[in-house]
N, C-alpha and C positions, 0 to 999 in steps of 0.2 A: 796820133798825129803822124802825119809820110812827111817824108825826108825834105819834101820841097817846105813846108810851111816850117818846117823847125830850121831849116836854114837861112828863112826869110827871118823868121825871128831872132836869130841870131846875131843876122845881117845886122838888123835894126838896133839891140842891146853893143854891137861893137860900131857902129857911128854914134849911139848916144853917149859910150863912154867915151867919147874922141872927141868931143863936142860941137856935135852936129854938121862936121863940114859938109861942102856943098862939093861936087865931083870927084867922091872917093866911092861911088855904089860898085864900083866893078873891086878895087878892093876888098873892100867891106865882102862883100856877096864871096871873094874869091877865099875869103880865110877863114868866112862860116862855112862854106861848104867843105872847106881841109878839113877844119874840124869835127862837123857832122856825117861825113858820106861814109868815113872808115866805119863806123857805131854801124849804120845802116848796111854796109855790105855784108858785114859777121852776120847777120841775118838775126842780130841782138839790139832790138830798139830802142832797149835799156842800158847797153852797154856804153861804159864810159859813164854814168848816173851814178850817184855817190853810193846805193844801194850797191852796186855790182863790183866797186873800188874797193870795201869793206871786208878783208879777207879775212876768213873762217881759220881760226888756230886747226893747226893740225896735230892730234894728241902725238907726244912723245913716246919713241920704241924704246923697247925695252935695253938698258944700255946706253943711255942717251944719260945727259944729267950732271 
């Protein structure tokens, strides 16, 4: 999916949870794209997706404990 369709999507999930007003598209549009465009410049399209949030323990050095 490119960065336009998932900010349109976006768009659309933060007016329906708003409930549905009627001249807030430039809003809407302007706070999914805050949201989405950083993920999309890291050149990680996954980035920011609960997979990528999920941080890998790091084993403890010796001395640690």
């Amino acid at each position: 999916m490119n960065v336009e369709q998932r900010i349109r999507e976006r768009a659309y999930e933060i007016w329906e949870s708003k409930g549905r007003p009627e001249g807030q598209d430039f809003e809407h549009w302007s706070q999914a794209r805050d949201e989405i465009e950083p993920y999309y410049k890291e050149g990680d399209a996954t980035a920011g997706s609960i997979e990528s949030s999920v941080a890998i323990p790091m084993p403890r050095s010796e001395g640690q404990g």
